[in-house]
C-alpha positions as CSV (number, residue, x, y, z in Angstrom):
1,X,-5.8,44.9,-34.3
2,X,-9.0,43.5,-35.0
3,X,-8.8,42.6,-39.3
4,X,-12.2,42.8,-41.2
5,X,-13.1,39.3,-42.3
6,X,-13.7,38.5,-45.7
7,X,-15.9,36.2,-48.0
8,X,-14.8,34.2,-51.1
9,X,-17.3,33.4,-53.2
10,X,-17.9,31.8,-56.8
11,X,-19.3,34.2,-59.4
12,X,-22.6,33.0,-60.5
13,X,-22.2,34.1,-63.6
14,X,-20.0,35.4,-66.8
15,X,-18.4,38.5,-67.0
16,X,-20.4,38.9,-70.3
17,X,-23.7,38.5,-68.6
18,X,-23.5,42.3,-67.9
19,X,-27.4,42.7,-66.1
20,X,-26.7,39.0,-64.2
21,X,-23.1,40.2,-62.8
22,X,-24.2,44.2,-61.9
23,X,-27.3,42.8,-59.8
24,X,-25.2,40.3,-58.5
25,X,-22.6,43.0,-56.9
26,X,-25.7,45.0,-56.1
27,X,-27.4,42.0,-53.7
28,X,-24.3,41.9,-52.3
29,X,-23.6,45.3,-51.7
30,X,-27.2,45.2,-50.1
31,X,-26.6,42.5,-47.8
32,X,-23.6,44.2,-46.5
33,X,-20.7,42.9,-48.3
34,X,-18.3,45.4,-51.0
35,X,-16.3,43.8,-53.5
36,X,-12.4,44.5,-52.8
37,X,-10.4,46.2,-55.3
38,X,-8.7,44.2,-57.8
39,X,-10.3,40.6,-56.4
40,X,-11.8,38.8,-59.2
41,X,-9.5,36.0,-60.5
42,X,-11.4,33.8,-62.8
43,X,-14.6,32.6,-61.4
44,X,-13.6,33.8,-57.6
45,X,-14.6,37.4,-56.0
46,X,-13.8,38.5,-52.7
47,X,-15.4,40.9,-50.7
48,X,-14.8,43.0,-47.6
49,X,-17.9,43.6,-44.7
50,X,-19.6,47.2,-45.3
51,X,-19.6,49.1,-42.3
52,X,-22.8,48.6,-40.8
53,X,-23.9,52.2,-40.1
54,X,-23.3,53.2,-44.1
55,X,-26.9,52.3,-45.8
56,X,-26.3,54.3,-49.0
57,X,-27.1,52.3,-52.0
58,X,-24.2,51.1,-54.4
59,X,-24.2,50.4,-58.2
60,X,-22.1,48.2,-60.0
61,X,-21.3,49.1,-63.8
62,X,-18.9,46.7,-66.2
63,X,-17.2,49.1,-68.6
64,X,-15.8,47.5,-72.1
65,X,-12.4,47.1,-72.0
66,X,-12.3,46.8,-75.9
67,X,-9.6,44.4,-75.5
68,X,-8.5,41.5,-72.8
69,X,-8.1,42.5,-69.3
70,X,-6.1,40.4,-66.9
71,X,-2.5,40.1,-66.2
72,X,-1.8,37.6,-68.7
73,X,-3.7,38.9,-71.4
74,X,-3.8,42.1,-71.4
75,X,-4.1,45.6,-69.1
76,X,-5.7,45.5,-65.7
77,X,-6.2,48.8,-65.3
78,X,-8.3,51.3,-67.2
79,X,-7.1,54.4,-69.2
80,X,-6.2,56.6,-66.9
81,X,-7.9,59.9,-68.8
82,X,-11.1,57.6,-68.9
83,X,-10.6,56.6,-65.1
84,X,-10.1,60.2,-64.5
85,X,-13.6,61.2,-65.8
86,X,-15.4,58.6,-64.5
87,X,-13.7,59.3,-61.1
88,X,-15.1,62.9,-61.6
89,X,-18.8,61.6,-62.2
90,X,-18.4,59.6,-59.3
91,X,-17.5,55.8,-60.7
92,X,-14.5,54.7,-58.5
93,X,-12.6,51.8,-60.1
94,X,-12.8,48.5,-58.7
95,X,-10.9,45.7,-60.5
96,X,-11.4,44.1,-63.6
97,X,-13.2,40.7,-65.1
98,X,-13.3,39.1,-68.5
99,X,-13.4,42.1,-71.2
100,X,-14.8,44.8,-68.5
101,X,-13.3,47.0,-66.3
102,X,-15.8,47.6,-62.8
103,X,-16.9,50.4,-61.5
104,X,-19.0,51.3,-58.8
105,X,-20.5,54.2,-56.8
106,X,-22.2,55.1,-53.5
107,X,-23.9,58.6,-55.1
108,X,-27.4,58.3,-55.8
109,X,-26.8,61.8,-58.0
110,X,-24.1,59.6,-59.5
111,X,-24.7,60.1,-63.5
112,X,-25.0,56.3,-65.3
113,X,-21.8,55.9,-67.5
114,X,-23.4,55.6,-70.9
115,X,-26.0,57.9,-70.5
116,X,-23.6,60.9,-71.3
């Protein structure tokens, strides 16, 4: 079985710099790497190779958490009525990092999470 190789890589930037981390994920996404769920741990992401053939465009949102997020500090998972929606709008939940939860989607049509 042939395993999909992965890339660690630092985060260049906080969790708080909302714009600098979305792009970020973005670039990445466009240069064919995916974050993997639940792989941020402190300054460290991993990602997973996109297959090649898929050229959609992805977006990256951070949702406030309102609270901590990690497994020390607090929940590292999203209501799951929130989730739910957000699922339904086409946001799939990735992992979390600092005081946001991440979301991303591969739908264009996807509606932006705070323009409801």
């Amino acid at each position: 079985m042939d395993k999909k190789k992965k890339k660690v890589m630092l985060t260049p930037c906080p969790s708080y710099d909302i714009a600098g981390t979305e792009g970020w994920l973005e670039e990445m996404a466009g240069a064919g790497w995916l974050l993997c769920k639940d792989s941020i741990f402190g300054i460290w992401a991993t990602f997973e190779p996109r297959d090649p053939g898929d050229t959609r465009p992805v977006r990256y949102r951070l949702d406030p958490a309102g609270e901590a997020t990690g497994w020390i500090f607090g929940s590292s998972r999203p209501d799951g009525e929130k989730a739910e929606g957000y699922r339904e709008m086409g946001w799939e939940y990735v992992t979390f990092h600092g005081e946001f939860y991440l979301y991303r989607t591969f739908d264009p049509e996807a509606v932006e999470l705070f323009e409801l």
